[in-house]
N, C-alpha and C positions, 0 to 999 in steps of 0.2 A: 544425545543428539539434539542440537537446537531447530525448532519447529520451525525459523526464519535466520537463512545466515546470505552473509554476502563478505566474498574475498573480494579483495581490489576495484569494486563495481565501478564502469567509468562510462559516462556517455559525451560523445562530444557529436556537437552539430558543426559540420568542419572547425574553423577554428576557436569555436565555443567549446568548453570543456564542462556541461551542466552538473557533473557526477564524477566527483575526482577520487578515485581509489578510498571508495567507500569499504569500512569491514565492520561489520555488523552480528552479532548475533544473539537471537532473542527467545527464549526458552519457552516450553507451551506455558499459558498462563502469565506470562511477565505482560506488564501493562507500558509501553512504549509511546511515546508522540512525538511527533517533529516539531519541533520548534526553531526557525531561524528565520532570514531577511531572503523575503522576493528573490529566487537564482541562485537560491542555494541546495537548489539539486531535491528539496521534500517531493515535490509532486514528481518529480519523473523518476524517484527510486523508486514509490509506491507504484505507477506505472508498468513499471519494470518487473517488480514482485505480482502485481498481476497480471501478465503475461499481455501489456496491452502496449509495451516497447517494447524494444531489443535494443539489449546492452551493448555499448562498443568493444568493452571487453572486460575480463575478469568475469567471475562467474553469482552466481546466485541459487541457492535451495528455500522452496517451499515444503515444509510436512518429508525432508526426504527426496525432493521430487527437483532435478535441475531445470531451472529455466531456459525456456532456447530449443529442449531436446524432449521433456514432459510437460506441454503446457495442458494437455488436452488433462492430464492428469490433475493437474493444481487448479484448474479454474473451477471444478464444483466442489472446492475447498475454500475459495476465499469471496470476497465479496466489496465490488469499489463503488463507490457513492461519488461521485467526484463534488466540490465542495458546494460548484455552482448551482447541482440539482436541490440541495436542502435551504438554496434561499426563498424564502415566502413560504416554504412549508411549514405545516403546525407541528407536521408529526410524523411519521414513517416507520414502519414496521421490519424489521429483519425478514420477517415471514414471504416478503413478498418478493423479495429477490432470492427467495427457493434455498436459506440458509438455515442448516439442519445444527441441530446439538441442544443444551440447555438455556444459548441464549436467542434461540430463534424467535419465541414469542416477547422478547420484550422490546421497549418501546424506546427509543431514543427523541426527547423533545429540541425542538430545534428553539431556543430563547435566541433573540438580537444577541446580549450576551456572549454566546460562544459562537454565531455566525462572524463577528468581530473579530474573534480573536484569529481567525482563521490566516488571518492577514496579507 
């Protein structure tokens, strides 16, 4: 069973269409990133998967857990940073957004470098 999947995922802002029958699915442990052009739907899937949108339709699982109907479920599993908080930060801790397993003490540095690349 994949730890993150999404059937048909779609979000439209009336006749914006942000999330066009997205399907996705990403096994625990695979290392995934979005990469595309401004409007191409990255930030507000990852919204979506953490339970901080609601999809227009087609569905979405977190851990097992569908979006929509288990969110109170999924949210002390996952963890959003949105991109704008790690600008002029040196440094940030997993620990401090209450994120438990093997990677919670470690340290993600913020270099110009990958704040760029975020685009």
């Amino acid at each position: 069973m994949p730890i993150i999947e999404t059937i048909n995922l779609t979000k439209r802002y009336g006749e914006l269409i942000a999330l066009d029958n997205l399907n996705l699915a990403l096994d625990e442990g695979d290392c995934f990133g979005f990469i595309g052009p401004n409007g191409a739907g990255k930030t507000t899937t990852i919204k979506i998967l953490a339970t901080l949108l609601k999809p227009s339709s087609g569905q979405a699982q977190v851990a097992g857990h569908t979006i929509g109907y288990q969110n109170r479920l999924i949210r002390p599993l996952i963890g959003y940073v949105p991109d704008f908080m790690l600008a002029g930060a040196p440094s940030f801790s997993r620990r401090s957004s209450g994120a438990k397993g093997p990677c919670s003490s470690s340290r993600l540095e913020c270099s110009s470098e990958l704040r760029h690349c975020s685009g």
